[in-house]
C-alpha positions in Angstrom: -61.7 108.3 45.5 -62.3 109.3 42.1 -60.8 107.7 39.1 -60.7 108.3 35.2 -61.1 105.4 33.2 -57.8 106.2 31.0 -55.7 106.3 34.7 -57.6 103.3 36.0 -56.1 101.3 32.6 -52.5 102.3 32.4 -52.4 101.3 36.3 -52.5 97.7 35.6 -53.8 94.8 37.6 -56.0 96.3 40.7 -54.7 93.2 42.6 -50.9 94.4 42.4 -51.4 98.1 41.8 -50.6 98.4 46.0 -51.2 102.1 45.8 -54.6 101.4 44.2 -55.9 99.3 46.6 -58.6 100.3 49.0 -58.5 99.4 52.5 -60.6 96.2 53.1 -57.7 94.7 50.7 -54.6 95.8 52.4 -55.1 93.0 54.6 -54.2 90.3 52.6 -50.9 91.7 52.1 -50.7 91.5 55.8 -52.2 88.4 57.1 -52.8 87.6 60.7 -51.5 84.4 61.1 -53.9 81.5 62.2 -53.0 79.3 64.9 -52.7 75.2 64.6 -56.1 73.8 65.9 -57.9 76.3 63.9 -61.0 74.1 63.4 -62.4 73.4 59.9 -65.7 71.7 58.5 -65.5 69.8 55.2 -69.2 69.3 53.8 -69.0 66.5 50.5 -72.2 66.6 48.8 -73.0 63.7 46.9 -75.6 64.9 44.2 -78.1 63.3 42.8 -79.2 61.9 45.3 -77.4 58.5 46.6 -78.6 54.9 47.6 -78.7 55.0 51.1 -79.7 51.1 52.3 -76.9 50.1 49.8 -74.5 52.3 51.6 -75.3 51.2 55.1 -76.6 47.9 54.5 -79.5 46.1 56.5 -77.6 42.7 56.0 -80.1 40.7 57.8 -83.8 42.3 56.7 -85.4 40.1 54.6 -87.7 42.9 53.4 -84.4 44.7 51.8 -83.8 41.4 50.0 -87.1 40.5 48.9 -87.5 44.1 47.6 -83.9 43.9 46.0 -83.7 41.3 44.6 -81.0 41.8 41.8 -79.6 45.0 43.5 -79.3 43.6 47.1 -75.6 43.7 48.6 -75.2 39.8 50.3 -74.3 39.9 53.7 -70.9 38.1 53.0 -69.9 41.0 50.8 -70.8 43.8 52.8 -68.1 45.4 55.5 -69.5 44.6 59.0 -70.3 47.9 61.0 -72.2 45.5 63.3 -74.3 42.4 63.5 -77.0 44.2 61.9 -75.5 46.8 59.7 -72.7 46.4 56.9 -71.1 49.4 54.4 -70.8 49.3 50.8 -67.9 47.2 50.1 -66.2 49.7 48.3 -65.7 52.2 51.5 -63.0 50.5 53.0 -61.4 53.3 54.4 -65.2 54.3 55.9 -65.1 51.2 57.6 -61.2 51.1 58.8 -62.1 55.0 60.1 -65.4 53.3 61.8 -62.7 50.2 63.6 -60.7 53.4 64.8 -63.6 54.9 66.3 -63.5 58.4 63.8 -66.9 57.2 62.2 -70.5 58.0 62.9 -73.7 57.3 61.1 -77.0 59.1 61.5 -79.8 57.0 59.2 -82.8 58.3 58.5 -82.2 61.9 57.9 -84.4 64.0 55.8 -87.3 67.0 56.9 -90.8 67.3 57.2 -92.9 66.8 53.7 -89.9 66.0 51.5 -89.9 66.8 47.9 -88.4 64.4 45.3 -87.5 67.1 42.9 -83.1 67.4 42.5 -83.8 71.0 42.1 -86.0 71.5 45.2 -84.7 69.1 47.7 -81.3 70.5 47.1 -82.5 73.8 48.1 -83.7 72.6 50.9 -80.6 71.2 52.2 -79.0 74.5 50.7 -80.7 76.5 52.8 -81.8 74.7 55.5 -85.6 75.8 54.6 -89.0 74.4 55.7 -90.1 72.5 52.8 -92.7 74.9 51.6 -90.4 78.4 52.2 -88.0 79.6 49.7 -85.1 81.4 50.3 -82.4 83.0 48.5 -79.7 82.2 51.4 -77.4 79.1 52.4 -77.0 77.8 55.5 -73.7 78.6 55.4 -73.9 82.1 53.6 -76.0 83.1 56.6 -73.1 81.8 59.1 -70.9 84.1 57.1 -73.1 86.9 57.4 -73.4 86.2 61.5 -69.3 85.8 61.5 -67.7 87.8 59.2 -69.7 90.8 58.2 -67.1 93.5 58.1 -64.5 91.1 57.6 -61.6 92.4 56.2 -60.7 88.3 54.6 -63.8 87.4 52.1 -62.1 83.5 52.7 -64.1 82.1 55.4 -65.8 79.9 53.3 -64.0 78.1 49.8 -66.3 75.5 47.5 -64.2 73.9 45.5 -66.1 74.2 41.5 -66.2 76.6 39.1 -69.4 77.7 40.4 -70.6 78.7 44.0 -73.6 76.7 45.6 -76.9 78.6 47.3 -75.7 77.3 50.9 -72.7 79.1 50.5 -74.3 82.6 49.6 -75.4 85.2 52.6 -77.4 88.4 52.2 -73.9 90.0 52.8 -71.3 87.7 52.8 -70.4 84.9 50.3 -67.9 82.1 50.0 -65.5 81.6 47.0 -65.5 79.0 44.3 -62.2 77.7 43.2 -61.0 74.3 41.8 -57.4 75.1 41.6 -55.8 78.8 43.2 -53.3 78.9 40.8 -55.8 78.5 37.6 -57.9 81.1 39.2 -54.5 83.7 40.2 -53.7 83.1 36.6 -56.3 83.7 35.0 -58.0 86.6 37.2 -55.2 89.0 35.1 -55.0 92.9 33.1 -57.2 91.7 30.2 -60.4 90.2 32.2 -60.0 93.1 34.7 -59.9 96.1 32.0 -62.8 94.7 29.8 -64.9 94.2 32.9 -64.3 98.3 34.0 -64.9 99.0 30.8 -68.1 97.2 30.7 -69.8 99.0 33.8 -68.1 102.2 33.4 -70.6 105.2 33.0 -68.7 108.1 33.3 -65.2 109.2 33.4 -65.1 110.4 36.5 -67.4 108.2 38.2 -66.7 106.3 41.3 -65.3 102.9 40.9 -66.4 101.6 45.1 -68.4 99.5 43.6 -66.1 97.7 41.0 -63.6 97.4 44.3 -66.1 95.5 46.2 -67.2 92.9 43.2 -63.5 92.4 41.3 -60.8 93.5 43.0 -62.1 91.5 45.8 -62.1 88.4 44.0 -59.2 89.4 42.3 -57.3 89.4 45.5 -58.7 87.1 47.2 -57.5 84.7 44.0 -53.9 86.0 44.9 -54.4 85.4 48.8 -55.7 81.8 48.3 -52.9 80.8 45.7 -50.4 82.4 48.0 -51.1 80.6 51.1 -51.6 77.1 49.1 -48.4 77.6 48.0 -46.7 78.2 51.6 -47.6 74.5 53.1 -48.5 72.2 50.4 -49.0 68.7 51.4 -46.6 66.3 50.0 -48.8 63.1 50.6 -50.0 61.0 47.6 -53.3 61.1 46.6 -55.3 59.7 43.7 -55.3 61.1 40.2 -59.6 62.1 40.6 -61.5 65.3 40.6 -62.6 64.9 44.2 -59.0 63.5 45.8 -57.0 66.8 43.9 -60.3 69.0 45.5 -59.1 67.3 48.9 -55.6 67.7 48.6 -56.1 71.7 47.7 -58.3 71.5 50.8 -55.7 69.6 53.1 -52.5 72.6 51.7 -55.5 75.3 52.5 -56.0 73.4 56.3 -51.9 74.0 56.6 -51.5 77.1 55.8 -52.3 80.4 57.6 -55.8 80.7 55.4 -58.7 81.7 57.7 -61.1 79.5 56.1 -63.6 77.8 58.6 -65.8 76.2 55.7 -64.8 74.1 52.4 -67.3 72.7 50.0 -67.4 69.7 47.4 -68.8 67.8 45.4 -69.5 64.3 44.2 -71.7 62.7 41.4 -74.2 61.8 39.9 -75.6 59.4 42.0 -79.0 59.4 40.0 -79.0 56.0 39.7 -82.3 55.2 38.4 -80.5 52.4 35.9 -77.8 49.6 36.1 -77.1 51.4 39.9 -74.2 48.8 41.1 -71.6 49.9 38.2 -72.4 53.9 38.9 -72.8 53.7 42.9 -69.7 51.4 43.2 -67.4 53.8 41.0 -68.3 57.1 42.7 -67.5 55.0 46.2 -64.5 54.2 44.3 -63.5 57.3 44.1 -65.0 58.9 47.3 -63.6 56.2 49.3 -59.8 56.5 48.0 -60.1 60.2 48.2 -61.3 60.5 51.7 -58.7 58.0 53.0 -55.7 60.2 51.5 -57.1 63.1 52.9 -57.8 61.5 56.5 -54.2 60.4 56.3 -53.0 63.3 55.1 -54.4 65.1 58.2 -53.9 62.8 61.0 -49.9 62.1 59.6 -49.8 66.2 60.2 -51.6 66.2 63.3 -54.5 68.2 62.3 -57.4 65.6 62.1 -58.7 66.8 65.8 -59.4 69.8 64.1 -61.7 68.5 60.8 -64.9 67.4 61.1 -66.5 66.3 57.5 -69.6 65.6 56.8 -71.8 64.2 54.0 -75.3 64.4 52.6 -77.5 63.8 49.5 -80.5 65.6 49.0 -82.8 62.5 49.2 -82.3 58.7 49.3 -83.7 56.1 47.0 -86.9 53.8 47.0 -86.7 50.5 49.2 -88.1 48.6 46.1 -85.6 48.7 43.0 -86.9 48.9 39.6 -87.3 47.1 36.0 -83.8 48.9 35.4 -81.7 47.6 37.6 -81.7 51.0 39.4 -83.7 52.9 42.0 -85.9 56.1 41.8 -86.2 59.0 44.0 -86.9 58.0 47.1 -87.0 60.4 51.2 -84.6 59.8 53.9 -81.2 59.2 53.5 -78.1 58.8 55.6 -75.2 60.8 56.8 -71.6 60.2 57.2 -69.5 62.2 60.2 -66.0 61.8 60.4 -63.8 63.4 62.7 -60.8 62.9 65.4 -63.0 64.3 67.9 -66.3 62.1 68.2 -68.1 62.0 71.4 -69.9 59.5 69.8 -69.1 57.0 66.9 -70.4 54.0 64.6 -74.2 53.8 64.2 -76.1 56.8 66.2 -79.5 55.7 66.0 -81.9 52.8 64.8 -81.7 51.1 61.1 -85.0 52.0 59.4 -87.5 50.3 59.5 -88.5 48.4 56.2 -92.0 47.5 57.3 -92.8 50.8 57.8 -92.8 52.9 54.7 -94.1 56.4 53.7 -96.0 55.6 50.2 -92.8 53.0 49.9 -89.9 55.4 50.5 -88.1 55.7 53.9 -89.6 58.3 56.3 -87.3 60.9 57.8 -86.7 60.1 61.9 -84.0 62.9 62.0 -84.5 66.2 60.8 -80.9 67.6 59.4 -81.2 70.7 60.5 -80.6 69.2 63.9 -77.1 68.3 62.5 -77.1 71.4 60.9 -77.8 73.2 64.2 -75.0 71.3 66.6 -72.3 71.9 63.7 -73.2 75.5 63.8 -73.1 76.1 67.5 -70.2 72.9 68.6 -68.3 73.4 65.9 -68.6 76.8 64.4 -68.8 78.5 67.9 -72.3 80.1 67.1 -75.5 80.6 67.6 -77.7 78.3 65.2 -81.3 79.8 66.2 -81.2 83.3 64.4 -79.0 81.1 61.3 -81.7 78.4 60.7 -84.9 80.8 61.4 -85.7 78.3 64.6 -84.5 76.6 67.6 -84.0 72.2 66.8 -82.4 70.0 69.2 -79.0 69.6 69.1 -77.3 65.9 68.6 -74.2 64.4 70.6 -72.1 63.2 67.6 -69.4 66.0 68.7 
């Protein structure tokens, strides 16, 4: 279809101009309905890369203690997990979800020849990556390009920021960064549209395909979300931070008929490299009261069968703190699994080992991709080889 740019103007908004509209975004005026038990994966990155041994706690290795000495969470403080192994006393609702059996633990997770970089390491986890390849896909974009090539719904996957993460982006496919649908329905309006086709328009005649593929998908996709938030908001309290209103947009999403498998958020900094305790126990804090109003939230509405969240970091800190009462970039790290529908729960495999150090930093004993990998094909109902470029073993958490 051929449009001049005069017409194209007087039309209006291409995401209510119905008669305008191309094909691929008739369906959202039209949804298909999703049924209850749709599942979902919530990923909560925690950037900057966070304290693992003051997170799960070694509460009876001396080598933690001697090598902590001002940093070092006492045993009497920390909240039991077992006779070895305590959490940060600030994730109280971590540990209540472990006494309920909806919490598993994976230590020492990282890859093959880390890199301490932010940048780099995050990249890595982005996009599932040996260490020394670079690509320009997520994890997740790829998923969406496996899934949902031809799809006539862009929403499979939401981040919720103002700007979309590398796992996230596929060759073909990518997800959608939003912090609030109605900011971004608002905002997406008449003025923005018209100076952006008046930006990239050539010709007066010229095709505008192009310009219906890159904003008026966005632009309806922005009136899609915001309309289905709207349908089922949840009515449960949460608290007044950046990640708990991310959650409870994430929890109306989960209750509404949005096909979105995937939804993305973040935490931080946890670059703790001085005066650690204050900045590690505020983000917990806030990650701790956030994730308990969103578990709630889902299991009062019996949807928590259906969720399975996951964090990660991009690297974990040095065993030995430093002059700053902080800790520098360190290798492995752990990883937090919460879901209604564990196979398996508390700790999953072995404490590290102190006395056994890579150049003073913990060494990786589980790859993530193998988490990556039984998400993908337990979870996500597909195939994880062609997504992560190789076959790794899948673990029994789910």
């Amino acid at each position: 279809m051929l449009i001049n740019r005069k017409t194209f103007i007087r039309s209006g908004s291409l995401a209510t101009a119905s008669m305008m509209i191309p094909r691929f975004l008739q369906a959202f005026e039209h949804p298909a309905a999703v049924p209850q038990g749709n599942k979902v994966v919530v990923v909560i990155q925690l950037s900057g890369g966070n304290d693992g041994l003051n997170t799960v706690i070694p509460v009876r290795n001396d080598i933690y203690y001697r090598e902590r000495q001002q940093l070092g969470i006492r045993r009497t403080d920390a909240l039991p997990l077992t006779d070895e192994a305590g959490l940060h006393p600030a994730l109280t609702a971590f540990r209540a979800l472990h006494e309920e059996g909806h919490l598993a633990v994976y230590n020492g997770v990282g890859y093959p020849n880390p890199d301490k970089s932010h940048f780099r390491s995050m990249d890595i986890w982005h996009s599932a990556s040996d260490s020394n390849v670079i690509l320009q896909t997520g994890w997740l974009g790829r998923y969406l390009d496996a899934k949902c090539a031809g799809s006539t719904r862009p929403t499979k996957a939401l981040e919720v920021d103002d700007t979309l993460s590398l796992a996230l982006k596929g060759e073909q496919v990518k997800g959608l960064a939003v912090t609030d649908p109605r900011r971004l329905f608002t905002s997406s309006g008449d003025a923005w549209l018209k100076a952006q086709m008046a930006a990239h328009q050539t010709h007066e005649e010229a095709p505008v395909d192009y310009l219906y593929k890159t904003m008026a998908q966005t632009l309806s996709s922005a009136e899609y979300i915001y309309r289905q938030s709207r349908q089922h908001p949840t009515s449960a309290n949460y608290p007044d931070t950046e990640l708990a209103k991310g959650l409870k947009t994430i929890a109306s999403l989960i209750y509404s008929e949005i096909d979105t498998k995937v939804y993305y958020i973040s935490l931080g900094s946890f670059d703790t490299h001085v005066n650690q305790d204050a900045q590690q126990r505020r983000l917990f804090n806030e990650l701790n009261g956030a994730v308990k109003a969103f578990t709630d939230d889902l299991k009062a509405n019996g949807r928590f069968n259906d969720l399975l969240l996951f964090t990660f970091s991009e690297f974990g800190r040095r065993v030995k703190q430093n002059a700053s009462n902080g800790t520098d970039h360190g290798k492995a790290n752990n990883m937090f699994l919460i879901s209604g529908a564990l196979k398996r729960q508390g700790l999953l495999n072995p404490l590290p080992d102190l006395s056994r150090l890579d150049d003073g930093d913990l060494p990786h004993t589980l790859d993530f991709r193998e988490v990556y990998a039984t998400v993908l094909e337990r979870w996500l109902d597909t195939g994880a080889e062609s997504i992560l470029g190789k076959k790794f073993s899948l673990v029994d958490f789910i």
